[in-house]
Every structure is written in structure tokens, then in C-alpha cells.
N, C-alpha and C positions, 0 to 999 in steps of 0.2 A: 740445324744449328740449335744448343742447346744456351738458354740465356739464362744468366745466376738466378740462385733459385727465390734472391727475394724479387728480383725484377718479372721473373717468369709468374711469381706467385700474383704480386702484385698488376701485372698485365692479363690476367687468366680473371681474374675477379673482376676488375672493369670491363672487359670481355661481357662476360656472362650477364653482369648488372646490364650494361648497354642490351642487351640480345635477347634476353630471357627476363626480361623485366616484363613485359606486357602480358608472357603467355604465364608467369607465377601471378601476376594479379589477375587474371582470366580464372587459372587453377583455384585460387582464393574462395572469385565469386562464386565460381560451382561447387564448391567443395559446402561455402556456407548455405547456397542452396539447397543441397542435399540434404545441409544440417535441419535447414529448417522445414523440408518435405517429412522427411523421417518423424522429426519430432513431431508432426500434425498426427500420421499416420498411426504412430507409438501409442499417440496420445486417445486415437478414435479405432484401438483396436480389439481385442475381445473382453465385451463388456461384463458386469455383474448387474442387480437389479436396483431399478432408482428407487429414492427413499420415498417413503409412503406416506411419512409426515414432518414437516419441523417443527422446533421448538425454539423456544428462548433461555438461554441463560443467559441470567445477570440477575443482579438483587431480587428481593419479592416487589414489586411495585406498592405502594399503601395508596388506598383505596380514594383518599380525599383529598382537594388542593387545601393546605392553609389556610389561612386569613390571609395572611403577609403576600405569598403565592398570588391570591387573587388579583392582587396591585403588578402593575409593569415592574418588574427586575431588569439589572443590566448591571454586570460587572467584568470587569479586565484586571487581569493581572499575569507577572512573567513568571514561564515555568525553565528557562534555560537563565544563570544570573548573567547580569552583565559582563563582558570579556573573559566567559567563561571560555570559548575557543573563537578563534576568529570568524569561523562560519560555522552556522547551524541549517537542519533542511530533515526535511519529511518527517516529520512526527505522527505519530498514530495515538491511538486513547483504545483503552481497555477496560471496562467495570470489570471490580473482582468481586468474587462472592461473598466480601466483606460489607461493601458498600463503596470502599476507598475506590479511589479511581486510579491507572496506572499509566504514565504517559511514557514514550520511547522515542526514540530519533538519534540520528548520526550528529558526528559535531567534527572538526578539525580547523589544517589551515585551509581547506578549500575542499569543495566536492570532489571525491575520486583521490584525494593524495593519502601516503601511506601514515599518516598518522591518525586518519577518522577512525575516531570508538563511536559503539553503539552505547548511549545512555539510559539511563531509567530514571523517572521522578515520581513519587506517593502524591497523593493528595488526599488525606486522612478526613473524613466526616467531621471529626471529633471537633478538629484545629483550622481546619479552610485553609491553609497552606501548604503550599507545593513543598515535599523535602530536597535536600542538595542533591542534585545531581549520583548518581552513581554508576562506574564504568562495567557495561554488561558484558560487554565481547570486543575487543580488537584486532586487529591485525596479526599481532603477534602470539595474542592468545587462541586465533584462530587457528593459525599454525601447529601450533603445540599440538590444542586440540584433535583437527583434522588431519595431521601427520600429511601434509603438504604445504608446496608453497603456497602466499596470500597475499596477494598484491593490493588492497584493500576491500572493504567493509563497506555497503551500504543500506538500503531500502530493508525497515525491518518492520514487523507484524509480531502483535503478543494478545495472545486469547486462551480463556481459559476452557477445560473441558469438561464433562459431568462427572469426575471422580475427586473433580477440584486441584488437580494440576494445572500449571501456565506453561502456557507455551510460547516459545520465542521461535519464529520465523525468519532467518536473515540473508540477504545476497552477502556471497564475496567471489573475487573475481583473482583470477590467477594468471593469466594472459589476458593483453585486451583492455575492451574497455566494458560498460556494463552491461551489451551482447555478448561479450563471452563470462558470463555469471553462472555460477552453482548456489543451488539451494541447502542452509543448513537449519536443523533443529537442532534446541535446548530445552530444557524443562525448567522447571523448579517449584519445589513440593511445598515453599512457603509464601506463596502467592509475591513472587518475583523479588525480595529480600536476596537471595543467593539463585543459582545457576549453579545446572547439570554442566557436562560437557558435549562440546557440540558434535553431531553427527551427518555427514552428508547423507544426502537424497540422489537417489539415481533415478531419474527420471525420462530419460532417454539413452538408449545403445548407445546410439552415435555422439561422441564426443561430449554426450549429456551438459550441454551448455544453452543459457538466454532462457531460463524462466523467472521468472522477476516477481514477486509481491508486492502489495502495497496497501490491499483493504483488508476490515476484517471478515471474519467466515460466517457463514451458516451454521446451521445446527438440526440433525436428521435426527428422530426420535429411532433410529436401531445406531446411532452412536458414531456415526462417521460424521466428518467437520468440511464444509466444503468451500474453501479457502480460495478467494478468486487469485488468479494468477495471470500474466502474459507472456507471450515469446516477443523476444524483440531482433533478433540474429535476420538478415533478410528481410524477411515477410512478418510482420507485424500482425498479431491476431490476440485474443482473448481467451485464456484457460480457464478449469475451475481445477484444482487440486483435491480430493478427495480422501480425507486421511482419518483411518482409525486407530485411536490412540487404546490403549490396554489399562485396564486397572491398575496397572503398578506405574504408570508414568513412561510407557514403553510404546511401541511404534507398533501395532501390528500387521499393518498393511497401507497401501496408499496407490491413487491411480489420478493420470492426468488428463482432463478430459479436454480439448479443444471446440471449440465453436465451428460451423462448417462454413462459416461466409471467413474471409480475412480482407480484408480492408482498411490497415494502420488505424484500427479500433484498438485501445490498451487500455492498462487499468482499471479494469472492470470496478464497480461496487456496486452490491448487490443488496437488498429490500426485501425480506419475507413480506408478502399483500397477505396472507390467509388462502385457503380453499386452492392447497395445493399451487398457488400463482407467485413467482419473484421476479419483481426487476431489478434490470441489469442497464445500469449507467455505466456510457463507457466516455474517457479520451479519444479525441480526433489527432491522430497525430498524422495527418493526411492533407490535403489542400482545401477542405471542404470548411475546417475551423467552424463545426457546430458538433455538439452535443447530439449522442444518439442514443437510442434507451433500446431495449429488447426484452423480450417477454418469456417466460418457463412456464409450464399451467403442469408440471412433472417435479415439481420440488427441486428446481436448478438440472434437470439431468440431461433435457434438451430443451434448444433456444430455437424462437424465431430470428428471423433475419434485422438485423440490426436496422431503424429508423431514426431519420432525422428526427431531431426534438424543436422546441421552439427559442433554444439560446445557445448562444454562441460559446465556443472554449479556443482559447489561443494556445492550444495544444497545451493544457496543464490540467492537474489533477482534480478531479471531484469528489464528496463525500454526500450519502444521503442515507436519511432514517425515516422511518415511520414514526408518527408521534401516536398518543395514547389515544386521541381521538380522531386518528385514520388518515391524518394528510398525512403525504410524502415532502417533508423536509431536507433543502437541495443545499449545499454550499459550493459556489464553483466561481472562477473568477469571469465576472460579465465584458466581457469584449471579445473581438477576434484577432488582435495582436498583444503582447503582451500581459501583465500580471499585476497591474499596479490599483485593480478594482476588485476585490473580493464580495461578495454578496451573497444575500440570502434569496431562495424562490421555494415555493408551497406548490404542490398539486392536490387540486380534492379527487382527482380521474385518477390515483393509482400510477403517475408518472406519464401519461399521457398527453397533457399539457400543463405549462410550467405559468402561473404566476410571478412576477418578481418583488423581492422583499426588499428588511432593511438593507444597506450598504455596513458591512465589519471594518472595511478600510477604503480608502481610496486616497491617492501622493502619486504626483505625476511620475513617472520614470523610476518607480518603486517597484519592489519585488511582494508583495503577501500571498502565499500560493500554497500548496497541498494540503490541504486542510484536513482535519479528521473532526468527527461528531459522534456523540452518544447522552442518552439520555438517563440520568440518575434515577434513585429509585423515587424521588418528590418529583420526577417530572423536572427536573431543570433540565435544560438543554447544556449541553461544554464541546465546545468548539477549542480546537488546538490548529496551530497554523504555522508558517513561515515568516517571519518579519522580517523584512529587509534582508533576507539570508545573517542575520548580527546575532537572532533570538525567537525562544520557540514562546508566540504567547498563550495564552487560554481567556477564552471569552464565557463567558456562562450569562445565561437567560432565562425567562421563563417563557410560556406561553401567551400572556398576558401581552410580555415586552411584543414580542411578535407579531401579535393579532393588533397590534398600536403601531406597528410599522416606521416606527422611528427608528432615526439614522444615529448612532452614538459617537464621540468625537474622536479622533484619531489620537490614539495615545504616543506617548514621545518618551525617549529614551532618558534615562534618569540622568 
């Protein structure tokens, strides 16, 4: 018996949903298994030689503290304005070879919807003020761009390289959510004013999807950038991306390195120590909700096995630097559930054990979370962070403020 053909259609489809529903989500999981087997394997397969040395770029550092410096510093102010979009989130910081500093982060009605751009803010030496906002990549620009669909923009990274281009870093996602993300680069040859156009990275055969940025890179003295990354698709582990840029602002090679342990460790950032040694602070996005750090004594090219540290993360982002006189400077949010305490912690051991510092925020049932940090060329410190998901702030300090361990007041919305 043949039944009309919308009835037949329409019965044949609930059919199949009913019946074949279990073994397409079964297909799913294996399938994104394999993604993320492959992409370990891609990523730990025939090697080339690890770097011999890092370096630093960023300003020349000057030689002396101030007077003024000498004294405790402590200042806030907003770098996203007021209802500039309804939500803001993950911001990064940049020195450029000017001295200016470069901040970046996504903005929209909400994380992951198709209207989030990636912006950019100056903050000029000259003036101490953050400039307006300006739209560096979106969705639709993506598009254009990459001559594919773009179903939104997120998590982006911007570093400059030794021939004095910028580099912009970006996820976007085309199916999915943000395990199924592509990586794209941009340049721009006037220390981030304007943008090249964007180019994807292929970084695995298989489906080349789920590598994610979020800190900034290394710097190897034969010219490669080695740009922490993670997979998040399945199996959660920690990358290092390894890319060499060309004299003219051009791509010429790149390789994705993975860690051999995986244990829902993400978000790596990484710490030149000197004498060939970096560590590597990761996210617990696991059940363990502590902090773990891991060791390179190979200039980032092989890690030991990731260790517990002595504070806790409620599965959210960390930022840390070395300061000029050799601690490791931590900024991570102190508890193991939630985001609503941001803080500062020192190690004199090279990341080995953490001291805890001042407090940058703390509002019950508050969001302040992915913080970024870097150090000017007078030695200020500048913290950039998440507010309330409403606005991206910027905190700056000195050394002085620090080693005084005061707790500054929580600032409030104008």
C-alpha cells in the first residue's frame, strides 16, 4: 500500500528520528572522537628543531624606577564605554613597539550570537586614555573575507612580530558551538590602526576544527612565535601553535604542537623563566577545580606532566608575567566555584608555589574573569579584565602598590 506522498514523507521521518536517533548520536560521538584523536596525532607528528633561545619583544625597558614609581600607584579606568554593546568578554592586551598599548575583545547581544565583533582600543603614552572603540572583524566581514559561512566570532589574540607587524589571532565558528571553531589570521602593517584580510589556518586534515586561543606568544630567537592554543572538541588538552611569520607580513610556515598528558587542562599561558625554562599555567576545566602549572627546560618545545599548584580555579581563565625583578605575577579568579573574586598571587620559585595578593574585585554573585596582563616599558603593571560581562576594565599598578598589598575599592558603573 502506497500512502500520499506527504503522509508517506512525513511518516518515514518520524520513523527514522524514532529508530536511528541513538545510533546518529553514537555516530556524532565517534566521529568527534576521531576528530580529536587525529588532531592530537597531527599535531605530535613529524617534527622540525626546538628553539635554542627566546626573546622579548616589547618596548626597550628604561633602566630606573621614578621618584613618583617609588610610591604605591593604583589606578582603574574603562576601556569598552558604557552600553557600548550589551555584553562584552575576553579581552587580551598587547605592547606595541611604540610604547602604546593595544587592547582587544569581542562585544555583542550576548556570547556566541551572530552579531559579536571583535574590537580594538589604543591607549596612547602621550594622553593616558583608552581610544573609541573600533570594529576589527565581524561576522559578516568574516564571511566576505574567508569566502565561507560564519556563524560567529569569538576569543581573539593580537602580538606583534620582529619585522614589526601585528598580528590578530581570531576563532570563528561555522557549525556548532565553540568546539567546532577555525582559526583565522590578520595582519596590519600599522600597529593595528587598519587590518589585512583574514586568512584561515588548517591545522588538522580531519574536519580541521576546536583549536581555540586565548593568551599571548613566545618569542624564539630563529623567528618562530609560539602561541599557546587548546582543542576543546571531545578531549580537552593544551596546544602550543608555532608560527613563522615572513618579512613582508606573510605566513610562512606554522605547526601545532600538543602536550602528551590530556586531562581538561585549557588555556595554557605561558612565562619565559630564562636558561632555556617556561611555564605553563593552565585552566582546570575538569572536576579537580585547581590550578596546574607545567615545566619546558626546551624553550616551550616539550612539557612535563602538568601539576597541581596551590589555588584553586573555578574553571576560568588565568593570566601571568614575570616582572623585572624575577617573581612570577599570577592574576586568576580565587575560589573553586564561580568568578565573582578576581586576585592577584606572586611566586619567588618560578611558579612552583603561589603566594596570594591584593584582591582587583570581589561582588557576590558577580562575574570579573579572563583577565590579561603586561608590563609597560616603566615597569607599570595593566591588567584588563571582564566586568560584570557589561565592560572591558583596565587596572594599572606599580610594583610598589604590590609589594603594599592593598586591596583597592571596587569601582561602579557611571
Amino acid at each position: 500500500m502506497t500512502l500520499p506522498r506527504s503522509s508517506a514523507a512525513h511518516g518515514s521521518a518520524a520513523g527514522v528520528d524514532r529508530s536511528l536517533a541513538p545510533y546518529r548520536r553514537a555516530g556524532l560521538a565517534l566521529c568527534t572522537l576521531v576528530a580529536a584523536a587525529l588532531a592530537g596525532l597531527q599535531a605530535n607528528g613529524p617534527e622540525s628543531t626546538a628553539p635554542q633561545r627566546l626573546m622579548t619583544l616589547r618596548p626597550a625597558a628604561t633602566d630606573r624606577v621614578s621618584a613618583a614609581d617609588a610610591q604605591p600607584f593604583h589606578a582603574e579606568s574603562w576601556i569598552s564605554p558604557l552600553d557600548h554593546t550589551p555584553t562584552v568578554h575576553c579581552s587580551t592586551l598587547a605592547p606595541l613597539p611604540n610604547g602604546d598599548l593595544l587592547a582587544v575583545w569581542y562585544g555583542g547581544a550576548r556570547e556566541g550570537a551572530g552579531d559579536v565583533a571583535v574590537f580594538t582600543s589604543r591607549l596612547a603614552g602621550s594622553d593616558g586614555a583608552w581610544a573609541a572603540p573600533k570594529r576589527a572583524v565581524d561576522r559578516s566581514m568574516a564571511e566576505e573575507e574567508l569566502g565561507r559561512p560564519i556563524k560567529k566570532v569569538g576569543n581573539t589574540v593580537v602580538f606583534p612580530d620582529q619585522f614589526g607587524h601585528l598580528w590578530m589571532v581570531y576563532v570563528s565558528v561555522t557549525v556548532g558551538g565553540w568546539s567546532g571553531c577555525t582559526l583565522n589570521v590578520k595582519t596590519s602593517t600599522d600597529q593595528g590602526r587598519t587590518w589585512g584580510s583574514s586568512h584561515r589556518l588548517n591545522l588538522n586534515p580531519f574536519l580541521n576544527l576546536s583549536t581555540l586561543v586565548r593568551s599571548r606568544p613566545i618569542y624564539a630567537s630563529d623567528g618562530r612565535i609560539g602561541l599557546p592554543a587548546y582543542h576543546e572538541m571531545a578531549l580537552k588538552y593544551p596546544q602550543i601553535l608555532w608560527l613563522t611569520p615572513g618579512s613582508d607580513g606573510s605566513l610562512r610556515d606554522y605547526q601545532l604542537r600538543s602536550l602528551p598528558r590530556k586531562d581538561d587542562l585549557i588555556q595554557p599561558t605561558l612565562v619565559p623563566l630564562g636558561n632555556d625554562r617556561v611555564l605553563m599555567v593552565l585552566r582546570d576545566g575538569g572536576p579537580e577545580r585547581v590550578l596546574h602549572t607545567a615545566f619546558s627546560h626546551d624553550n616551550g618545545w616539550t612539557w612535563s606532566n602538568p601539576v597541581h599548584s596551590n589555588l584553586p580555579n573555578p574553571d576560568s581563565a588565568v593570566d601571568a608575567l614575570r616582572l623585572r625583578d624575577g617573581r612570577v605575577l599570577l592574576v586568576y579568579n580565587d575560589a573553586l566555584q564561580g568568578r565573582e573574586t578576581l586576585r592577584l598571587a606572586l611566586s619567588n620559585d618560578d611558579g612552583v608555589s603561589w603566594r596570594p595578593g591584593p584582591v582587583l574585585e570581589h561582588e557576590a554573585l558577580k562575574d570579573f574573569s579572563y583577565p590579561s596582563m603586561t608590563e609597560d616599558k616603566d615597569g607599570r603593571i595593566h591588567v584588563t579584565y571582564t566586568w560584570q560581562r557589561k565592560r572591558i576594565k583596565h587596572v594599572e599598578f606599580n610594583v610598589a602598590w604590590l609589594d603594599q598589598a592593598s586591596t583597592p575599592v571596587t569601582a561602579s558603573l557611571p
